[in-house]
C-alpha positions as CSV (number, residue, x, y, z in Angstrom):
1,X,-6.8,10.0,11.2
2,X,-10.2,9.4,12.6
3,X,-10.7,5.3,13.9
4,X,-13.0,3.7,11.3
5,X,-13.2,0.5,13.3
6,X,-17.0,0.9,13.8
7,X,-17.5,0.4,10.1
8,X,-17.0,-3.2,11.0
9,X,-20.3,-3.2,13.2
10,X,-22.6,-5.2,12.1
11,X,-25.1,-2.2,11.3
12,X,-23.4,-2.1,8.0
13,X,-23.3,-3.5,4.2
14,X,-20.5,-3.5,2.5
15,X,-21.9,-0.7,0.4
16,X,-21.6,1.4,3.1
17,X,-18.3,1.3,3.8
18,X,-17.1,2.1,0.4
19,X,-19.7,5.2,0.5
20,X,-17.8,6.2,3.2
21,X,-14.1,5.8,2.2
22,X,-15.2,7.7,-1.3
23,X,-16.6,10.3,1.0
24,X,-14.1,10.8,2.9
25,X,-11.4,11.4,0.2
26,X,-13.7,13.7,-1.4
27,X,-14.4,15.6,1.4
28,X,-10.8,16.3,2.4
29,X,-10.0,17.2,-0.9
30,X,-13.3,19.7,-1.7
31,X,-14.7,20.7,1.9
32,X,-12.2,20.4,4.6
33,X,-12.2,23.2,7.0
34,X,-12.7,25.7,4.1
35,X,-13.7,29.0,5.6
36,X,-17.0,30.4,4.6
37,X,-17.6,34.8,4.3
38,X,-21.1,34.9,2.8
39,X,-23.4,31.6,4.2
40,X,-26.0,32.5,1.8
41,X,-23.6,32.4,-0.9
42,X,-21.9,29.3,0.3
43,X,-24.9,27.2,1.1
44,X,-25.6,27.3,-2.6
45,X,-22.0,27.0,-3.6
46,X,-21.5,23.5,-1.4
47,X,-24.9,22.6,-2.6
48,X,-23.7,22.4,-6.0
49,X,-20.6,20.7,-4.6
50,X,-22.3,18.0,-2.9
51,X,-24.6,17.4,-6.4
52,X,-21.2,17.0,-8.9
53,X,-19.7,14.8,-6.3
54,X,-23.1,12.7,-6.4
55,X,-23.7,12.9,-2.8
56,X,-27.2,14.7,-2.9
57,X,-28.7,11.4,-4.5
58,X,-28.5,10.4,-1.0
59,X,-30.9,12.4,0.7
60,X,-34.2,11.5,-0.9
61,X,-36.1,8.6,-2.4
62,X,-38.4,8.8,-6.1
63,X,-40.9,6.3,-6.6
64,X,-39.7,2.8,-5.8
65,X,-37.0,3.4,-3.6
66,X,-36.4,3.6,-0.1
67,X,-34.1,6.5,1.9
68,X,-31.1,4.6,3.1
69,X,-30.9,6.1,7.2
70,X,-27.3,4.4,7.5
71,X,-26.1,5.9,4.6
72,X,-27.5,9.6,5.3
73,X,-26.4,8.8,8.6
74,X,-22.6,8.4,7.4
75,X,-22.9,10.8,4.7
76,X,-23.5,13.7,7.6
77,X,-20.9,12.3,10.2
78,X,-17.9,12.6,7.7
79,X,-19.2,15.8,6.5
80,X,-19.7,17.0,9.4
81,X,-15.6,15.8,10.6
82,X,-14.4,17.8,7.7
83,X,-16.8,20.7,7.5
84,X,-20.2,22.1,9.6
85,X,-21.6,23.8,6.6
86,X,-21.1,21.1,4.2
87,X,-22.7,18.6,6.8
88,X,-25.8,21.6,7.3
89,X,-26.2,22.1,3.2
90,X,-26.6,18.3,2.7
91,X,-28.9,17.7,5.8
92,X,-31.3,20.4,5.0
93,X,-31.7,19.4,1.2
94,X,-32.6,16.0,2.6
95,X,-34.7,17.6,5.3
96,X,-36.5,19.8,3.4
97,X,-37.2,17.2,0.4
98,X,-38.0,14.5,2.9
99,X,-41.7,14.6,3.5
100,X,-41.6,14.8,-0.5
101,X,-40.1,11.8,-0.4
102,X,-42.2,9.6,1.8
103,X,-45.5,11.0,1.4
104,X,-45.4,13.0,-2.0
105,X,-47.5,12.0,-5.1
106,X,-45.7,11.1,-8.3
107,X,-46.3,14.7,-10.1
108,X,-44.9,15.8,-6.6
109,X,-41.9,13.2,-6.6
110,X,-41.2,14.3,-10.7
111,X,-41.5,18.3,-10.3
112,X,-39.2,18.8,-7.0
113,X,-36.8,15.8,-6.2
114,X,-34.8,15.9,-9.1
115,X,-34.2,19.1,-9.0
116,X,-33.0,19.3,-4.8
117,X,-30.5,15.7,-6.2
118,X,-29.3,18.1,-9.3
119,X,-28.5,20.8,-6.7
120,X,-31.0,23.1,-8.6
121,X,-33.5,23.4,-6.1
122,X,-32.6,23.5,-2.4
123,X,-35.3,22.4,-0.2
124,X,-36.5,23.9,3.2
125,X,-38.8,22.4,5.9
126,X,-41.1,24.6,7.8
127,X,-42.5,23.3,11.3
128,X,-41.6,25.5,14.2
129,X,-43.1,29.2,14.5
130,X,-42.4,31.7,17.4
131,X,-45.1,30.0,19.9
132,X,-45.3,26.6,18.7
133,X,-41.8,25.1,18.8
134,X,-41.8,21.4,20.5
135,X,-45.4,22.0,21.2
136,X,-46.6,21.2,17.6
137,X,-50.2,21.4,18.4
138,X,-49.6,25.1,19.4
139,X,-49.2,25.8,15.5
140,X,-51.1,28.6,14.7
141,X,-49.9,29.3,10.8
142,X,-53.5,28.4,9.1
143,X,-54.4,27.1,5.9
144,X,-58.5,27.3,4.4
145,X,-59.9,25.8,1.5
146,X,-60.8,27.9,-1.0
147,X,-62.2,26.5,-3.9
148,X,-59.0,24.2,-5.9
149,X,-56.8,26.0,-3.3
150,X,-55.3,26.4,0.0
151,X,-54.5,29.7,2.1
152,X,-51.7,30.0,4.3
153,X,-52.0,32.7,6.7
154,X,-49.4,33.1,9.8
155,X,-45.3,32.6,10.0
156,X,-42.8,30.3,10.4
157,X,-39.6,30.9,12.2
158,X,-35.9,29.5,12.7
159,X,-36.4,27.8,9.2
160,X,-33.0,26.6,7.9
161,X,-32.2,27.6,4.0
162,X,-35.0,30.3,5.2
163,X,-34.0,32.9,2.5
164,X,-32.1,31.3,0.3
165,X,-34.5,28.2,-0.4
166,X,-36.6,27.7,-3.8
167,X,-39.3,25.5,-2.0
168,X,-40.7,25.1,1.6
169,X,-42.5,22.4,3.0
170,X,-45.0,23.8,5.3
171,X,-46.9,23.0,7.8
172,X,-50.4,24.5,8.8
173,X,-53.4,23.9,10.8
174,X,-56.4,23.2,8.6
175,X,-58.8,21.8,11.5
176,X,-59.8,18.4,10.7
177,X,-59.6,17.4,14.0
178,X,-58.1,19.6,17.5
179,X,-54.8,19.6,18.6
180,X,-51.7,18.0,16.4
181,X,-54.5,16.0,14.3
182,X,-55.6,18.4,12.3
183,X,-52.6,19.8,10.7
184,X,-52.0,19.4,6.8
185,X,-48.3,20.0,4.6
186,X,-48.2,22.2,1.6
187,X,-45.2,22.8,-0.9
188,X,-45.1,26.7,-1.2
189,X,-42.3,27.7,-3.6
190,X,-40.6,30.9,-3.1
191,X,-42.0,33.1,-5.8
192,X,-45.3,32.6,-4.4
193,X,-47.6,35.6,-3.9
194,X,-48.2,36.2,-0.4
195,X,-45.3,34.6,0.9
196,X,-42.3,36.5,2.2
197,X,-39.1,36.5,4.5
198,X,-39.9,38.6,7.4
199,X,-36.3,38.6,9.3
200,X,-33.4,37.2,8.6
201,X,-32.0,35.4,12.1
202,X,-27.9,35.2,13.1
203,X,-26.8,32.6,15.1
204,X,-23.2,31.9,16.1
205,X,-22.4,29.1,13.9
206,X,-24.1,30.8,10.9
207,X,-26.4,29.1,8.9
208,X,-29.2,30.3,6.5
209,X,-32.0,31.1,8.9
210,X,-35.1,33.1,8.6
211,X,-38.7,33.8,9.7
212,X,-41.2,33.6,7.0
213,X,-44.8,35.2,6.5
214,X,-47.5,34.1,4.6
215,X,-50.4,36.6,3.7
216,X,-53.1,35.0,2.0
217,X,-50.5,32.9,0.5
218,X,-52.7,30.7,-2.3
219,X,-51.3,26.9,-2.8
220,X,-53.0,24.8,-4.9
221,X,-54.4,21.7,-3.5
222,X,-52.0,19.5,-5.3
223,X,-49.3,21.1,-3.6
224,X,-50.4,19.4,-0.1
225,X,-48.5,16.4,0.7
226,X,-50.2,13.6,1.9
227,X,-53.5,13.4,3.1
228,X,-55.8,15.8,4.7
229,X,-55.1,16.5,8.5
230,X,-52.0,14.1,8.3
231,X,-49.1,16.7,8.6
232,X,-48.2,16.1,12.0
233,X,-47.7,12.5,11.2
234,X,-45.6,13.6,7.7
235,X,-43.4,15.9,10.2
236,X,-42.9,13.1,12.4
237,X,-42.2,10.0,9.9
238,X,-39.9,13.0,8.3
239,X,-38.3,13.9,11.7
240,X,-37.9,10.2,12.6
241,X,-35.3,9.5,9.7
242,X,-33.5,12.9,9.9
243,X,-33.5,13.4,13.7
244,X,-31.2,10.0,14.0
245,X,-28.8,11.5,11.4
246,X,-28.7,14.8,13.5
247,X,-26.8,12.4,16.0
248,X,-24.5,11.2,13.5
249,X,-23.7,14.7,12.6
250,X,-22.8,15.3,16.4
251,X,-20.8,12.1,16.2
252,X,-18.8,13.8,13.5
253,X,-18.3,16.8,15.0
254,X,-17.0,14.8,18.5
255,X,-14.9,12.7,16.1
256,X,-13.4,15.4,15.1
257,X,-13.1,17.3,18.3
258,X,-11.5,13.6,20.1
259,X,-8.7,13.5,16.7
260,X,-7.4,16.9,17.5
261,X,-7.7,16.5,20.8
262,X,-5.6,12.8,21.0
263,X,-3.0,14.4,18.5
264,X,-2.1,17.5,20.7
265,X,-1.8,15.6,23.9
266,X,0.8,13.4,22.8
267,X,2.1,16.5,21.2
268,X,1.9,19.3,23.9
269,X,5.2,19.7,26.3
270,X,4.2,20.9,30.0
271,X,6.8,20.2,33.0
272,X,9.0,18.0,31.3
273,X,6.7,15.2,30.3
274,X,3.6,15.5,27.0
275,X,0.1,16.4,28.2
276,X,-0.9,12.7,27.1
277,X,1.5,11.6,30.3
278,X,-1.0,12.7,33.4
279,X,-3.6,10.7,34.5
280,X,-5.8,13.7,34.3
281,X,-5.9,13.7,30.5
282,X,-6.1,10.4,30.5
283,X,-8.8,10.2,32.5
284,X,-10.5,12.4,30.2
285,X,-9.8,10.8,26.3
286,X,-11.0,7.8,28.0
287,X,-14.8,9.4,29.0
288,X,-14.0,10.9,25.6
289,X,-13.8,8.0,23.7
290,X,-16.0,5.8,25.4
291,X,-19.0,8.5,25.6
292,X,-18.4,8.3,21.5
293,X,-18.9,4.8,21.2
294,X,-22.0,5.0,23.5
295,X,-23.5,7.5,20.9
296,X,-22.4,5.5,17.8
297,X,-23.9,2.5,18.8
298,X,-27.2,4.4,19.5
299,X,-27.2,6.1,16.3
300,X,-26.9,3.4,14.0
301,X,-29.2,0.5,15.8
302,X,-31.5,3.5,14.8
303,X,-30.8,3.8,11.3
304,X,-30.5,0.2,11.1
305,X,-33.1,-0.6,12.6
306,X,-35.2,2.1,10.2
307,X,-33.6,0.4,7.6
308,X,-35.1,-2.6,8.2
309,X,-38.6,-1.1,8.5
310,X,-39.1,-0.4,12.4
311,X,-40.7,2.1,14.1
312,X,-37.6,3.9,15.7
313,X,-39.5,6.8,17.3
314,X,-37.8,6.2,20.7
315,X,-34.8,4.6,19.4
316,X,-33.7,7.8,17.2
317,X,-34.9,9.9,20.5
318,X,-32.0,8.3,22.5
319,X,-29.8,8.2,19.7
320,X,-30.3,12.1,19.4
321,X,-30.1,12.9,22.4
322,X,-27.2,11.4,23.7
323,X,-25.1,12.0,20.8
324,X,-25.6,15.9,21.1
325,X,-25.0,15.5,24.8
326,X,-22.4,13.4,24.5
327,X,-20.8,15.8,22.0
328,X,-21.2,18.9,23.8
329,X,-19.3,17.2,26.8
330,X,-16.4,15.6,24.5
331,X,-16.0,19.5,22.4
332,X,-15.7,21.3,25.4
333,X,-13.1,18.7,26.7
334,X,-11.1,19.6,23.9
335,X,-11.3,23.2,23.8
336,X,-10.0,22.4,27.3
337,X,-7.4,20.4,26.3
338,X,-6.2,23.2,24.0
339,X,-6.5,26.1,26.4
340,X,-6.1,29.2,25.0
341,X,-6.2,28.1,21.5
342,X,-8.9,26.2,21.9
343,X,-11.2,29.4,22.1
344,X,-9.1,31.2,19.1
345,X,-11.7,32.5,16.2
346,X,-11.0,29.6,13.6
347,X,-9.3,27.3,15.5
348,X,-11.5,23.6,15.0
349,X,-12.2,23.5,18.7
350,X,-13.4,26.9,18.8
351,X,-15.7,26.2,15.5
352,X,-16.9,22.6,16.6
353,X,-17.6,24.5,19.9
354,X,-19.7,26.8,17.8
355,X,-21.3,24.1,15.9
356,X,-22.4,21.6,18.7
357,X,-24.6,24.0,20.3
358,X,-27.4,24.0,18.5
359,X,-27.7,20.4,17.6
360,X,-28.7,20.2,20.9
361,X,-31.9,22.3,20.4
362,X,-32.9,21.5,16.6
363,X,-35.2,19.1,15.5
364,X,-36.5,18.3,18.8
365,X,-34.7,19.9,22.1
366,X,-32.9,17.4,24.7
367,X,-35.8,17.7,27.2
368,X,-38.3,16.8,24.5
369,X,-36.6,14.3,23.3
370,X,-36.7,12.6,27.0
371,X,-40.1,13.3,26.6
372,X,-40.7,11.6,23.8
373,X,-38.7,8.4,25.0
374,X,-40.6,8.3,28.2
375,X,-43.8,8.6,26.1
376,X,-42.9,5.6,24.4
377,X,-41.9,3.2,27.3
378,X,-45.4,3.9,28.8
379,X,-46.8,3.2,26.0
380,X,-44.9,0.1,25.2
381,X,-45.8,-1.1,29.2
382,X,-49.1,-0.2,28.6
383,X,-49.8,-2.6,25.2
384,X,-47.9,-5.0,27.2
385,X,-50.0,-5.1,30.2
């Protein structure tokens, strides 16, 4: 039974914590450790779980509201305790829907957010291509006028829901200005001439993935999302809400890893006494559990502080980057802890093991994110000065 004693921080309303108790009991019941055979097939089957259980509301704002971070936040830790996939199918609907939601026009708002909450659409966001990861001003994918039109020319790779997604938001450089300034977002739908999935990419804790091509791929002009030459501040804003819940999904996943981890110690025999009896493993659920409160705390002063209108650009940076750290270190304890079954195919160590790994690239890589954080401290000096 995970500790829910951090729902009493402060960070929370009341609402929150009875979003997460109903959450939790649904989860268990529809999502927990279920094992998946087709991820294509699955993605859409656990999007269309997480619409009937209302969950998918969550993940984006219409006109007039506001995306709650603490709740998208909790939403993708306890999915992410009971099941990676379900955790990845939620986060990517908000993901990919998320730029619609801050910086979309009404028309925009009506036509495609409904649809990603009904689970009839599932969303995808396009940034990173095979030479411009972290370096967003690398981006070569173009788009030029033409007429009441834009076309996209270039590719986009490790896309989540590449493949399986009805709409992309996409990102290309339409040269307003050099560098990361002159970069515009588009909505291309899937069934768009000119647009097409190039490769398909496998990863060891599988997810939807692809690379995508566009060839003279024509979007109209009310498909772009917010203004001209604004897309690398849409990505950001975007990536500044969703990169803090990318720590609360770690946080889940170390939750989950600490709970099985606490349960067998006291429950393992080895020379006479339980594995919870030496100081060793002691030692070791105690940098366990304190390197998890660490990350929580992080997490949600960024969501709350989002919440409350902040900028949170370094504050989600830390949260991010210590929680995936911090998770890697407390999964691999565990699969320690465990031994030999801890690196058995299906096992939860083994899986979480499987899972971690890439949190700690996606959405902004560890060394980019202390990049980012020492970018902001100068700059924070500096305007004090």
């Amino acid at each position: 039974m995970a500790d829910k004693r951090y729902l009493e921080w402060p960070f929370f309303e009341g609402r929150h914590v009875e979003l997460e108790a109903a959450l939790d009991e649904w989860a268990g019941d529809a999502v927990r450790d279920l094992h998946w055979t087709d991820v294509d097939a699955d993605c859409r089957r656990l999007v269309r779980l997480l619409s009937e259980g209302g969950w998918l509301r969550h993940a984006i704002a219409g006109a007039g509201t506001a995306i709650d971070t603490r709740a998208i936040c909790l939403i993708r830790e306890t999915l992410a305790r009971h099941n990676g996939l379900a955790d990845f199918a939620f986060a990517m609907q908000g993901l990919g829907a998320g730029a619609i939601s801050l910086f979309g026009t009404d028309a925009q708002r009506e036509r495609y957010l409904p649809r990603v909450a009904r689970g009839a659409a599932i969303a995808a966001f396009a940034l990173s291509e095979p030479d411009a990861g972290s370096d967003v001003a690398a981006m070569r994918c173009a788009a030029r006028a033409d007429g009441d039109a834009f076309v996209l020319d270039g590719e986009k790779t490790w896309i989540s829901n590449g493949g399986i997604a009805d709409f992309y938001v996409v990102f290309a450089r339409t040269g307003e200005a050099p560098g990361a300034r002159g970069i515009s977002a588009f909505i291309v739908d899937a069934d768009t001439p000119g647009f097409s999935i190039a490769e398909r990419l496998a990863v060891i804790a599988p997810h939807p993935l692809a690379r995508l091509r566009f060839d003279g791929c024509r979007v109209p002009a009310a498909q772009r999302v917010g203004a001209a030459g604004q897309g690398f501040k849409v990505a950001m804003a975007t990536l500044d809400v969703f990169r803090t819940s990318v720590a609360a999904a770690a946080l889940g996943f170390a939750r989950r890893a600490f709970d099985e981890a606490l349960a067998h110690a006291q429950q393992r025999r080895m020379f006479g006494q339980a594995l919870a009896d030496f100081q060793l493993t002691q030692a070791k659920l105690a940098q366990m559990a304190t390197s998890i409160d660490a990350s929580a705390l992080l997490t949600y002063r960024a969501a709350w502080q989002r919440d409350r209108g902040g900028k949170v650009t370094k504050e989600a940076a830390m949260a991010k980057m210590t929680a995936t750290e911090s998770a890697q270190h407390v999964i691999d304890a565990a699969v320690q802890m465990f031994g030999g079954l801890g690196v058995s195919s299906g096992h939860p160590a083994e899986r979480l093991y499987r899972e971690i790994r890439a949190l700690r690239i996606y959405e902004g890589a560890t060394e980019v994110q202390q990049l980012i954080i020492a970018r902001e401290l100068l700059r924070e000096a500096k305007e004090g000065a």
